[in-house]
N, C-alpha and C positions, 0 to 999 in steps of 0.2 A: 854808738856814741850817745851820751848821755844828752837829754835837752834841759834839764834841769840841771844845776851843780850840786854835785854831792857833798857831804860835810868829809873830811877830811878826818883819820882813826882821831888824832890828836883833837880834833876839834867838839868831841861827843863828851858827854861828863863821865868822870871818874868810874863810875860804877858801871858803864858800858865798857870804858876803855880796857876793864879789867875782864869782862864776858870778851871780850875783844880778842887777848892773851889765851882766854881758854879756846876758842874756837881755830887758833892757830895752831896753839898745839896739839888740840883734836884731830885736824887735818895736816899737822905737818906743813906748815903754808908762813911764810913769812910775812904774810900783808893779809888785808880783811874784805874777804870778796865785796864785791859792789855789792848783790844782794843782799848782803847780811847786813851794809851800811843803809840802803834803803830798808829796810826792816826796820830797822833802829828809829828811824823817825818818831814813828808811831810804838807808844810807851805799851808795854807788853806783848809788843810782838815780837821783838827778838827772841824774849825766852820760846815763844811757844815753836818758834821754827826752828831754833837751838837743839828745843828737844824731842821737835818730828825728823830732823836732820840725821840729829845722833841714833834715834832708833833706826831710822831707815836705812843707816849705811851701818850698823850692829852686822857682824857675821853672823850666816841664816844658810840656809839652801846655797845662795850665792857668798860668794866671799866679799869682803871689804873693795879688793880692788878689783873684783869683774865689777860692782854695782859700780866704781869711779871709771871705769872704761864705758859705762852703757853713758853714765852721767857727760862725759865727753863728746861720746860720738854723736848724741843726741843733740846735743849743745852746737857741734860742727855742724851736723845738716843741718839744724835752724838757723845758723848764722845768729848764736845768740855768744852775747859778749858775757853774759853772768855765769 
């Protein structure tokens, strides 16, 4: 649970809301993870995890969706919400 309030996809300017679109359909996802809304805060840092994000789940050794099943389970044991 968040203790801070987040800004809402709608609520960011134009030019986020549109990196916004792209990260959804990067991952298939119809909303805009928290993380990626906290990132947004602070001005250039969404591109730069946009495009540590993007390389690191890039098919390698591992495939796109073992790295989103580690990304998950990892997430479960920590009881983490992002």
């Amino acid at each position: 649970m968040e203790t801070v309030r987040l800004l809402e996809e709608h609520e960011f300017p134009p030019e986020l809301q549109k990196y916004f679109e792209g990260i959804k359909t990067w991952f298939n996802i119809n909303y805009v993870p928290k993380m990626t809304r906290v990132l947004s805060y602070q001005s250039g840092m969404s591109d730069t995890h946009g495009r540590c994000s993007r390389r690191a789940m890039t098919d390698g050794v591992l495939k796109r969706h073992q790295k989103e099943m580690i990304a998950v389970t990892v997430s479960a044991i920590n009881a983490c919400d992002y």
